[in-house]
N, C-alpha and C positions, 0 to 999 in steps of 0.2 A: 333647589330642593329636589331630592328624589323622590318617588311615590313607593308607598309597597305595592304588596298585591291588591291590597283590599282598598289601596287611592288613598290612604292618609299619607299625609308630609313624612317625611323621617329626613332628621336632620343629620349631614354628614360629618362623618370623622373628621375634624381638625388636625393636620399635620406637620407640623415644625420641626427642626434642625438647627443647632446651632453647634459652628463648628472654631474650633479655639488650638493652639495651637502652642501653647504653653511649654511644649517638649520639643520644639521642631529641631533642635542641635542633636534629639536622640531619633528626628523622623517619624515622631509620631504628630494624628490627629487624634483632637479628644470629642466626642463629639455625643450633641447631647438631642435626645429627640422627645417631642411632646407631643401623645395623643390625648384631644379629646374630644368627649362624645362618646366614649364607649359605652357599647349597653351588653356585650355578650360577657358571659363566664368566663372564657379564657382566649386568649392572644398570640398568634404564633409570626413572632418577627422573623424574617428569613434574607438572609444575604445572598442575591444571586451568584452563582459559580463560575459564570463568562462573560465577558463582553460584546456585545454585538459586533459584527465587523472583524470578529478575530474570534476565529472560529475553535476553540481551548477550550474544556473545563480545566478552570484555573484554579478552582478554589478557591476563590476570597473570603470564608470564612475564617483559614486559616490564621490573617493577619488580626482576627479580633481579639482582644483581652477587655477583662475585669468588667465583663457585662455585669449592670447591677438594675433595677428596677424599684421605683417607688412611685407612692399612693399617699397622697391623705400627708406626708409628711411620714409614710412608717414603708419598710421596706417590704418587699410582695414577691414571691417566689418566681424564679426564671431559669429553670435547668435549659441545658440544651438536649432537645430530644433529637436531632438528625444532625447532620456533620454541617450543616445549615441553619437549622431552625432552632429556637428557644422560645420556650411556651411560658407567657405571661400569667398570673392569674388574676386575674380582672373581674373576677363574682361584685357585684355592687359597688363598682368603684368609674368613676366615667372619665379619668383623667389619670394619666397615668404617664410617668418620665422616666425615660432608659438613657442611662450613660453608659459608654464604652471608649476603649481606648483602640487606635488601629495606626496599626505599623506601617508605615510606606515608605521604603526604603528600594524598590525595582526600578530600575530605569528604559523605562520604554514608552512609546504611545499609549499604551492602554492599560495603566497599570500605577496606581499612585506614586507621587515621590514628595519626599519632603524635609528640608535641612534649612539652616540659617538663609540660606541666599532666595529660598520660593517654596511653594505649596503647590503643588499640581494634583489635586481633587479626580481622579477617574471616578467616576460617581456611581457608578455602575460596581467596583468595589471597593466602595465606603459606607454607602449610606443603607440600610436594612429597608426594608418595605414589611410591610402587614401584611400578611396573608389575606386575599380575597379585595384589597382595595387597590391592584394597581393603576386602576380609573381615577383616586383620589389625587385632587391639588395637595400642594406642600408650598413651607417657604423656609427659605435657610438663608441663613443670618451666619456672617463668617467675621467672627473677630481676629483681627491681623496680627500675625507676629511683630513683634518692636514697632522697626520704622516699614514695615512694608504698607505700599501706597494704593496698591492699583489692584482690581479684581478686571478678570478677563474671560466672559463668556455668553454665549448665546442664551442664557437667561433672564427672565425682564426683572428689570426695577422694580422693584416694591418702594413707593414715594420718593422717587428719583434720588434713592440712597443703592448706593454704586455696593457696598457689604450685604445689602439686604436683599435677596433675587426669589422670585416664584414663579415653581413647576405646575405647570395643568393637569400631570400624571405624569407616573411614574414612566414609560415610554420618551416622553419628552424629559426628565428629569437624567434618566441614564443615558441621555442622547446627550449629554451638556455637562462636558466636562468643566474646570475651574481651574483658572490659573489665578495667582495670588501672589502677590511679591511688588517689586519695583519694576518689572518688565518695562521694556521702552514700545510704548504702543503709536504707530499713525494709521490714521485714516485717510477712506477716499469713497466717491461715489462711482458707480457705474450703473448708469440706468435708471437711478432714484434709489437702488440698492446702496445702503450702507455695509462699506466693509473696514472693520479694525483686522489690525494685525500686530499682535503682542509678542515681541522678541525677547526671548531669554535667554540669556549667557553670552551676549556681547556677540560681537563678526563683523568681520569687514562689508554692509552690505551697503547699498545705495540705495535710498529707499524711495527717491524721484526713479531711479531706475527700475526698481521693482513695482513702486504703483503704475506706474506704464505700462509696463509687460503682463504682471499679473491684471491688469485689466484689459490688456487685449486678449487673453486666455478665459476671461471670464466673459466676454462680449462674444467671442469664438464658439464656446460651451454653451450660453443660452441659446443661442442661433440653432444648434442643434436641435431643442424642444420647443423652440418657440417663447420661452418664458424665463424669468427666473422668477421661482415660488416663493423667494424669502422678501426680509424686509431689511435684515440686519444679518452679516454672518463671520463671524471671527475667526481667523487665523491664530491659532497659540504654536508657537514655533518656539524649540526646543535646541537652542543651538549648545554645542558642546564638542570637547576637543574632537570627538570622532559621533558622527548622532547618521541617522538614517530612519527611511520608514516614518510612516504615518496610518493614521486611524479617521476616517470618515465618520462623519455627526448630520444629523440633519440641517444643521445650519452652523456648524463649525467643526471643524478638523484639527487635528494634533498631528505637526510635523517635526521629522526629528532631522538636524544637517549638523553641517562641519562649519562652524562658526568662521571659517578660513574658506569655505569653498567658494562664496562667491566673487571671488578677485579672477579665478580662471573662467576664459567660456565655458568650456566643459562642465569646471566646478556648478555655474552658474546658471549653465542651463538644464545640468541635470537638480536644481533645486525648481527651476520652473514646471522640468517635467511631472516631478512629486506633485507641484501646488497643482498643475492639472490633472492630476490620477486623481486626488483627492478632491479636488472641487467638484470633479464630472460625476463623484459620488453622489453629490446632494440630487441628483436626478434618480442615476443608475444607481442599484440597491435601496438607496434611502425612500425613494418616490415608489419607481419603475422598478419590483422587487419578484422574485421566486415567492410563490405563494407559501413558501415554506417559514418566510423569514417574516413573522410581523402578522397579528399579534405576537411579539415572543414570548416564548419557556423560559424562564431566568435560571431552571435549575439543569434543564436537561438540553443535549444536545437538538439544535434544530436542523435535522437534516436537509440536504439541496443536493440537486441533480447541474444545477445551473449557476455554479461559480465560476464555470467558463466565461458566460455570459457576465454576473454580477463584477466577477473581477478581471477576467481576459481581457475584454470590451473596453473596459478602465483602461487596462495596458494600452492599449492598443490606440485609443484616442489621446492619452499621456502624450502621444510622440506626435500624431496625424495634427494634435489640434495647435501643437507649437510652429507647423507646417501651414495651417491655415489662417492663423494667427500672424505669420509672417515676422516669424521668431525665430524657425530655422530656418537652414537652406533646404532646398530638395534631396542635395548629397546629404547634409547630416540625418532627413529623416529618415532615406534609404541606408544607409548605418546604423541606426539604430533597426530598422526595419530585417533587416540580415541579420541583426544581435541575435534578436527573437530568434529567427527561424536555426540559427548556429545553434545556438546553448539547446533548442528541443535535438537537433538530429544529432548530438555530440551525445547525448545521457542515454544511455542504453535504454532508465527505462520506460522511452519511448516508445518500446516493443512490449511492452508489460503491461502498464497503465493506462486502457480507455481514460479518455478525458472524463466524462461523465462522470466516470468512478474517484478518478483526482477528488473532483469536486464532492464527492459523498464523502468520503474518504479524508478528506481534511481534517477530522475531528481527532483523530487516531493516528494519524502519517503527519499530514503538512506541514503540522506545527511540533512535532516531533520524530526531526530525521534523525536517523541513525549514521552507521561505516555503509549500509549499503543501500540506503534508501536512494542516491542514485542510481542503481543497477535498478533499482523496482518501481519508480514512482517517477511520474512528469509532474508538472507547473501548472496548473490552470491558469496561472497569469502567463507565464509564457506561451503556454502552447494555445490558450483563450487568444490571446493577443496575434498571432498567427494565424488562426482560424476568423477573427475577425476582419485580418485584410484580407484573406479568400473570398470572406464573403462580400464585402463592399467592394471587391475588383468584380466580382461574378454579377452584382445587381448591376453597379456602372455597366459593364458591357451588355447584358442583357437588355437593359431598357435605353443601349446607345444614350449616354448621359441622364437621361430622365430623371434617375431614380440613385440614390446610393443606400448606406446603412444608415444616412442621418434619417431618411425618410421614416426606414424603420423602427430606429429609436424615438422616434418623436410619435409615432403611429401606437405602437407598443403603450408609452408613457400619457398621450390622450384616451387611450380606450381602457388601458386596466388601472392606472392610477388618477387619474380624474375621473374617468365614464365607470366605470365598474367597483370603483375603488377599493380595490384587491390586488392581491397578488395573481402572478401569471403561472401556468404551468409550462413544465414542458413542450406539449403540444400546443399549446397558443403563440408560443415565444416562434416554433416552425411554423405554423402558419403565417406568422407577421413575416418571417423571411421568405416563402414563397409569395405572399400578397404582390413584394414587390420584387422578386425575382422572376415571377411569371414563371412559374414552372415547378415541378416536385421534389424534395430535398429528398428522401427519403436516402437515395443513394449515397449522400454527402453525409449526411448523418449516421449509415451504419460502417462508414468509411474512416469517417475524420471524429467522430464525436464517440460513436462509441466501441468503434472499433478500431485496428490496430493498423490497418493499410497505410502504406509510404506515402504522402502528400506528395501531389503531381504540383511540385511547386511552377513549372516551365509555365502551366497550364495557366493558372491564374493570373500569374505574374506577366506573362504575354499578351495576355486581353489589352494591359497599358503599353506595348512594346521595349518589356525588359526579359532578362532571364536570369536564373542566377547559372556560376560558374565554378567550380570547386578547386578552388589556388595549391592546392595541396594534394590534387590528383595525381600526379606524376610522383610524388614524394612516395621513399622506400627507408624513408628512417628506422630503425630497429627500436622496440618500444617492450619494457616490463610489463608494462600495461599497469601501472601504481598510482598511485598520488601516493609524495611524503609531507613529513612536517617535522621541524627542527625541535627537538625539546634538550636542549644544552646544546653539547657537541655531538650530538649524538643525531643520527636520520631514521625517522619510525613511520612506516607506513601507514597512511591513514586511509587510505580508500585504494580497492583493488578491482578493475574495471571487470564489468561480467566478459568472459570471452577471451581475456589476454591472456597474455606468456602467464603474467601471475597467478590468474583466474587456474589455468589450467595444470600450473606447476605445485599450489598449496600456499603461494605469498601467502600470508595475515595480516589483516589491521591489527597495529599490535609490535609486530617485528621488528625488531633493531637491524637493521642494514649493518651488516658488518664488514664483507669483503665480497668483491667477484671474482672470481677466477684466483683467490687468494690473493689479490692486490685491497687494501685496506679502503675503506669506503671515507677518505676524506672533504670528497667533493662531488656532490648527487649529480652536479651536471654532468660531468664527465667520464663517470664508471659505463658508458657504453662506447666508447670513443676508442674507433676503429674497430667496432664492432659492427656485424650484416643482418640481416633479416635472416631466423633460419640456423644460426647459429647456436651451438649448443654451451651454456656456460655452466656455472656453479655458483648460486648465490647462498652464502655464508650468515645468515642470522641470527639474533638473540632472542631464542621465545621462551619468556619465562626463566630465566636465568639462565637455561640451556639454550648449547652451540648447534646450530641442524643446517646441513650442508643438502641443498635444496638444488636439482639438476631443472635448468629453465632452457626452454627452445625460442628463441627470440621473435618475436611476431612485427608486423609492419605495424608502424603507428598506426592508431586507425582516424586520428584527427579527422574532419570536415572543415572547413574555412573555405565558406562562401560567398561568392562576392556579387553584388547585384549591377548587372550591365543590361547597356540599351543592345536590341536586335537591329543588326542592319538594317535601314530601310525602311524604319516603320510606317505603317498604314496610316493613312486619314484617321481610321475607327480607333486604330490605336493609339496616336497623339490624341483622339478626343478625349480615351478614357485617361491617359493619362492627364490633360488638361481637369477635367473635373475631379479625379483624385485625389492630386497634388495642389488643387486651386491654381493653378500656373494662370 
């Protein structure tokens, strides 16, 4: 019971959901909700616009139809007043049933889908809330298409009926997605933690193989904090001819793969690295968060300065903890280790984009690049993910083994998410990393985080006695400086590097390659072939139905491919740190 002001009882709003699926060969849910207990005059239901963890206004309201509202058995007015909202009228009436109909037809993690073979519930946009009750419990009731068997999700039972599931609030309710269908689910324990894992759309996987591994990643991952804070936490895996990406839940995850990939290593362990980015979520973000994120704004963007953190850090333990785990080799994690640092010094805009600002900036860019959003914008997962083994190379050396980033991860997620139980700021998140680097970031920060300076990668990477080395230093290949892409038989440029022949000559994204030097453009690899750096051509293309004879001066590629090697010789200090890094 809640109290008012004045200490009397007030009984709360009842919330129910029941969701039907009568249409799923057209991809719809029909979905029907029951408040009662109301006592005010009017009502304003509002569908959030984003989903936590993916950082878009998406507009989910878009996919709603045929909202209708009744009362009493008579129907009760419900305009939509904001491109969100629809205002109930509710004067003397304490029970009140909205039905509507919602489209889910996108295919991604965070985002409904729905057809004959399954239901995948993003709940975050499907289900409406009440203005002013996101505190209130709910419960939703899912009636199953035909023959589908099995519901799959980190919500509890309402009287051990597996259709029937209730939320605490609205927070935990858009954190707990729903997957519905015939999926093939196993279980496993790790720890006394129960973990399901519901596979959809068939694949070659081994799933003794995978309860293995994914629980040495999750025994890897707790170790980190010390704990793991759930009790139960589901895997919904999305397999499909071509699938990728995944979305972090407080106690389950939505991953997308290649129903084929896991027959290769490669294939196989880049699906472990997923399950790891994703599981290390339920700490990082979910727990241990940017004070920015949580309580959330369901309608408005919630800004952050620190998705370097939220999701670099993720990157970054993705690859370290299949290494600790003892899942990869030390060669595979330093390849993927070099991946990171290639793909940040290959994209120009490196030179453009503070990290910090990536991360603010997400709402507007990240999730929507453009032709030249590489010329302008970096990765905070990638260049996060690189900054995060700067810094756990810099604590290991500095405190001679002592200490690494697990310290401060687990330091960070004892003091602001269990002892303070808030989110962190900026300046707390650098204090946890001086805590245990013994010493002042300040410099590293207006270098690497928010400023634009070149990573002394020798520097870091030397503390363990490695360096990297650039394979392609000597190379004087002649380079447009373009990205194409095939649309018929035709070659059209789609990205044209800040700085190159192109950059400097007028290329367009856009442009039909048509000849160089008047030789016909049938084959993109080889219209430079026996051509020099420096050399003056004439590139011939289609813009806009017009022919435009464009004079180019050839520039040396400007590739990086770096390769991470041992230093002659290494020290004691530096086989230790490397020892405690790599867990050797």
């Amino acid at each position: 019971m809640k109290l008012s002001p004045a200490g009397a009882a007030v009984s709360p709003v009842k919330i129910s959901y029941t969701l039907t699926f009568p249409e799923a060969q057209a991809h719809y849910i029909d979905v029907e909700m029951t408040l009662t207990g109301l006592k005010q005059p009017t009502l304003d239901l509002k569908m959030p616009v984003w989903t936590p963890g993916s950082y878009l206004v998406r507009e989910f309201a878009k996919n709603v139809e045929s909202l209708t509202a009744t009362a009493n058995g008579k129907t009760v007015t419900a305009p939509k007043v904001s491109k969100n909202t629809w205002r109930i009228s509710t004067a003397g009436v304490s029970t009140v049933v909205v039905k509507y109909k919602l489209y889910a037809f996108e295919v991604s993690v965070r985002t409904a889908f729905v057809d004959i073979t399954h239901g995948f519930v993003s709940t975050s946009g499907v289900l409406l809330f009440p203005k002013g009750m996101l505190d209130q419990p709910s419960t939703i009731k899912i009636v199953p298409y035909k023959d589908w068997t099995t519901v799959s999700t980190s919500l509890e039972m309402v009287g051990g009926d597996q259709f029937t599931r209730s939320a605490p609030n609205y927070d935990i309710l858009y954190d707990s997605p729903i997957e519905v269908g015939y999926q093939d689910v196993f279980s496993f324990d790790v720890a006394g933690v129960k973990y399901d894992v519901a596979m959809y759309g068939g694949g070659n996987y081994d799933k003794e193989r995978l309860e293995t591994d994914m629980s040495k990643i999750i025994t890897a991952e707790a170790n980190v904090f010390g704990e793991n804070p759930n009790k139960h936490y589901t895997f919904i895996v999305h397999n499909r001819q071509r699938g990728g990406g995944g979305l972090e839940h407080l106690s389950s995850t939505v991953l997308g793969a290649s129903r084929d990939q896991y027959g290769s290593e490669r294939g196989y362990q880049g699906f472990l690295s997923l399950v790891a980015h994703e599981h290390f979520h339920l700490w990082n973000v979910k727990r241990l968060r940017p004070i920015a994120l949580g309580p959330f704004d369901y309608e408005n963007e919630n800004y952050t300065t620190n998705l370097w953190i939220a999701e670099g850090f993720t990157a970054y333990y993705q690859n370290i903890i299949l290494r600790h785990a003892g899942i990869a080799s030390t060669e595979d994690y330093l390849a993927d280790a070099v991946g990171d640092i290639n793909i940040v010094e290959n994209q120009p805009g490196t030179k453009v984009q503070p990290l910090a600002e990536a991360s603010f900036d997400a709402w507007i860019k990240s999730y929507r690049p453009n032709e030249n959003s590489y010329n302008t914008q970096i990765s905070y997962y990638d260049k996060g993910a690189v900054i995060g083994m700067l810094l756990d190379l810099d604590i290991i050396n500095a405190t001679k083994g002592k200490s690494s980033l697990n310290d401060v991860m687990k330091y960070m997620y004892t003091t602001y998410y269990k002892g303070k139980k808030r989110g962190y700021t900026d300046a707390e998140f650098k204090a946890g990393f001086e805590k245990f680097a013994g010493k002042n970031l300040d410099d590293f920060y207006a270098k690497y985080i928010n400023g634009l300076d070149p990573i002394d990668y020798n520097k870091y990477l030397g503390f363990a006695g490695y360096k990297i080395t650039d394979q392609l230093a000597q190379g004087n290949d002649p380079s447009l400086g373009i990205s194409t892409a095939a649309q018929g038989n035709k070659r059209v440029i789609s990205m044209v590097l800040r700085g190159g022949a192109g950059w400097v000559s007028g290329l367009n994204v856009g442009d039909e390659l048509v000849s160089v030097d008047g030789t016909p453009v049938t084959d993109y690899t080889t219209i430079l072939n026996g051509k020099k750096v420096g050399d003056k051509i004439v590139v011939t293309v289609s813009r806009d139905g017009k022919a435009y004879n464009i004079p180019v001066v050839l520039q040396r590629n400007p590739r990086i491919q770096y390769k991470i090697e041992e230093v002659p010789s290494p020290t004691a200090q530096q086989l230790a740190v490397r020892a405690k890094w790599l867990k050797l």
